[in-house]
C-alpha positions in Angstrom: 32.2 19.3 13.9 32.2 19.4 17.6 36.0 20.8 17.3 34.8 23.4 14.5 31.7 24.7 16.7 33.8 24.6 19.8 31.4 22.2 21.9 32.8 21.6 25.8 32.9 17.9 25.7 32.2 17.8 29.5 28.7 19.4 28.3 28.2 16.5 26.1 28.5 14.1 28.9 26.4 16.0 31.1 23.7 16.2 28.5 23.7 12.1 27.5 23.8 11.8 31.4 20.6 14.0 32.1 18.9 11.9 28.9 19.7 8.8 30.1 18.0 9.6 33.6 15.1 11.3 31.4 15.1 8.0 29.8 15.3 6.1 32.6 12.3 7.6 34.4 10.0 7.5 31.5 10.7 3.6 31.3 9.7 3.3 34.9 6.7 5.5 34.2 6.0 3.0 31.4 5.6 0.3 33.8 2.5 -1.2 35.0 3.6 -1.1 38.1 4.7 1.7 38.4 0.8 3.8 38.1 0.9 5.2 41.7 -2.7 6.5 41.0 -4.5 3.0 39.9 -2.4 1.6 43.0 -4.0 4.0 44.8 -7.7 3.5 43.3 -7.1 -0.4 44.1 -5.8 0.1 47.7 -8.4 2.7 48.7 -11.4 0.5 47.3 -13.2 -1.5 49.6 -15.8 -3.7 49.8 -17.9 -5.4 52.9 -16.6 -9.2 53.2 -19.2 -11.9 54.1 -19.5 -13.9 57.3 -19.6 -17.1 55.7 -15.7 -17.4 54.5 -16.3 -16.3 51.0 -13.9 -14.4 49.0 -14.3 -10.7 48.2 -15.6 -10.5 44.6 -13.8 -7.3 43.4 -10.2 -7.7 43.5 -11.1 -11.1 41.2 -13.3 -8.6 39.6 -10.4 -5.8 38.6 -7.8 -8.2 38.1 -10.1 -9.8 35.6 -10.2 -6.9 34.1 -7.0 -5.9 34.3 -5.9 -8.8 32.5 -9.0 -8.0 30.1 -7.5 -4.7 29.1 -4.0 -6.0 28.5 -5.3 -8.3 26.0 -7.4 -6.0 24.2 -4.4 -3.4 24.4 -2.4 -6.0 23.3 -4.5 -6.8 20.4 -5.0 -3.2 19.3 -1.0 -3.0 19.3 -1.0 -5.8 16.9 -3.8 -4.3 15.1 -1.7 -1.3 14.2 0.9 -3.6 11.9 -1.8 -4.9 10.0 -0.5 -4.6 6.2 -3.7 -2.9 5.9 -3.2 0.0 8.4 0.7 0.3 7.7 1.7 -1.0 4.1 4.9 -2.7 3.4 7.4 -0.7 0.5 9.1 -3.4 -1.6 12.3 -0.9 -1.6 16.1 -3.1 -2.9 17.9 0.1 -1.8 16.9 -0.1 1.6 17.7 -3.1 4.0 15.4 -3.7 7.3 17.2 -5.0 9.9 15.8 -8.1 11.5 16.3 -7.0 15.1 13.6 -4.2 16.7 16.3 -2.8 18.7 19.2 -1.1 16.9 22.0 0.5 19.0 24.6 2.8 17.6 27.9 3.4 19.6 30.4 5.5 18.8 34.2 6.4 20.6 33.7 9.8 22.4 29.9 10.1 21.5 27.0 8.5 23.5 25.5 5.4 22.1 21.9 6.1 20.1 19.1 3.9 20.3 17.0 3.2 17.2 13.6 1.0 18.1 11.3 -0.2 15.4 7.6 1.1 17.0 5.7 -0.7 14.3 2.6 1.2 14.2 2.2 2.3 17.5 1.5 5.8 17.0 -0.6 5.0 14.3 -4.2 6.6 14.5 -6.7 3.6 13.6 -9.9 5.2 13.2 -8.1 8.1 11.1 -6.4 5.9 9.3 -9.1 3.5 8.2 -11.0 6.6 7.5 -8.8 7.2 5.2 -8.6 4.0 3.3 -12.4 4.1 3.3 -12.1 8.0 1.6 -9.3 6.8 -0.7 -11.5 3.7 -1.9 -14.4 5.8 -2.7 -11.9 7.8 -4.7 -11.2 5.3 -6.5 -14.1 3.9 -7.5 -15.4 7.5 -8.3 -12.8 7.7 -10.6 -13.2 4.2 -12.2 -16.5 4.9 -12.3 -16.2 8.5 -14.0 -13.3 7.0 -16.0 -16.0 4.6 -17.5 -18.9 7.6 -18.0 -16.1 9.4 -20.5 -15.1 6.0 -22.5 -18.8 5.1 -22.8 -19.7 8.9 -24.0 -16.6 8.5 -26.4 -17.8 5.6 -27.8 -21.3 7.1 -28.0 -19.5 10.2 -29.8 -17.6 8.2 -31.8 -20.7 5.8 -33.1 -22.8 9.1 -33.4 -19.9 10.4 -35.8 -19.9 7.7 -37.9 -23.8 7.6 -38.3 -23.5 11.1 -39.1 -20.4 10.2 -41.8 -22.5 7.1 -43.3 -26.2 9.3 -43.4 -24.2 12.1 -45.0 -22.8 9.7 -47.9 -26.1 7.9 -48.2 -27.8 11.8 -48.3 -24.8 12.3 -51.2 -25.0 9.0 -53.2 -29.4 10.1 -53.0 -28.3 13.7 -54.2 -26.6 12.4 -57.2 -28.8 10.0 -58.3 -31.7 12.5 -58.2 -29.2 14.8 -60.1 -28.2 12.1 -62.8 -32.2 11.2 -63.1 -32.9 15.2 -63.6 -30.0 15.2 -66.3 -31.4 12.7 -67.7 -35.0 13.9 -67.7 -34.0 17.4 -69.2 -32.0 15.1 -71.9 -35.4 13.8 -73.2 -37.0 17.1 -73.1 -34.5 18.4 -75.4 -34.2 15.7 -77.4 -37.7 15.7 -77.9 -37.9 19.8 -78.2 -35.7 19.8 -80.9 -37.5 17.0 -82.5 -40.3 19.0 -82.6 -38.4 21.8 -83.6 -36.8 20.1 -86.9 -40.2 19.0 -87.7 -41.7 22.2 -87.7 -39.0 23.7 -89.4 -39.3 20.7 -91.9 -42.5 21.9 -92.3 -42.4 25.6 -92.8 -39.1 24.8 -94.9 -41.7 22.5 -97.2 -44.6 25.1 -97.0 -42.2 27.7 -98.0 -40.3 26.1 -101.1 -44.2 24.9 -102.1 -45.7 29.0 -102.2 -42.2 29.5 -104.3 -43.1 27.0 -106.9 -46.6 28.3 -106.9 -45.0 32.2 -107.2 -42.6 30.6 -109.8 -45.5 28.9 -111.9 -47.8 32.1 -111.5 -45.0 34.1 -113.2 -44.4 31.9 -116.2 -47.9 32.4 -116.6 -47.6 35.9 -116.4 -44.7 36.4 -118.9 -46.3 33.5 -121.4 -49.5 36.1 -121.4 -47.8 38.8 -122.3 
């Protein structure tokens, strides 16, 4: 690639040289040591020293809490690999290598070096914000998720209320229907009782005048 792009290789070298100074004087900065303005601070200070032999109380005072703050730094470093803060991916396709400090050399190329941070530039407060916001998620959503199966079940219990009211309204309908039926049955049966008696009736008045007619004209001719 370098061939292709036509890349001086003497520029390469002079670059990895200039990082590895860069490098080099950020490690030093890195240093506790190496904080020329809390050396400073320390130096300057000054307190008045009793008569009587005693020893000055704050140098014991800011080494304290020197020793204080690297703890607590420290402890906040180790904070940040919590499982919590920085979940661990069950990944088979990718292989973590035991060792922090990974260095990668290659013929004609400066060496890289990879090192594992952990969580150091992990935000804590941010991230357990986070968490905190992503739990109340959750439990709004388990919690609405419940609100809908609890209204479907109501819907589903109101349905079949509705289903079994409706048959009970249909199996009322047809009785009332079949007792109506049933009702207008006697009334015609008993209408055209009446009705065959009366004709029965007329039908006996009837044939009765005839024989009187009849017997009134025998009469009539025997007269004559």
């Amino acid at each position: 690639m370098e061939k292709i792009l036509g890349v001086d290789s003497s520029d390469v070298r002079l670059s990895a040289e200039l990082r590895k100074d860069a490098h080099e004087a950020d490690v030093l900065e890195q240093e506790e040591n190496r904080d020329a303005a809390r050396q400073r601070y320390q130096q300057l200070y000054w307190e008045s020293v009793p008569e009587d032999g005693r020893e000055p109380i704050v140098p014991a005072a800011l080494e304290h809490a020197k020793s204080t703050a690297k703890r607590y730094a420290a402890a906040a470093e180790a904070y940040k690999s919590n499982p919590k803060l920085m979940p661990r991916v069950n990944d088979p396709t990718t292989r973590t290598p035991k060792e922090k400090v990974q260095v990668v050399t290659k013929s004609g190329r400066p060496s890289i070096k990879f090192t594992d941070v952990g969580g150091h530039f992990i935000e804590v407060d941010e991230r357990l914000r986070r968490i905190t916001e992503s739990e109340r998620r959750a439990q709004l959503k388990a919690k609405k998720a419940e609100e809908s199966s609890a209204a479907i079940q109501r819907a589903k219990e109101a349905k079949h209320a509705a289903v079994m009211q409706e048959r009970e309204w249909a199996a009322k309908r047809q009785t009332d229907s079949m007792r109506r039926g049933q009702v207008h049955d006697k009334i015609a049966r008993s209408a055209c009782a009446q009705f065959l008696e009366t004709f029965a009736v007329v039908r006996s008045a009837y044939a009765g005048r005839r024989h009187a007619i009849q017997i009134q004209e025998e009469q009539a001719n025997a007269t004559f």
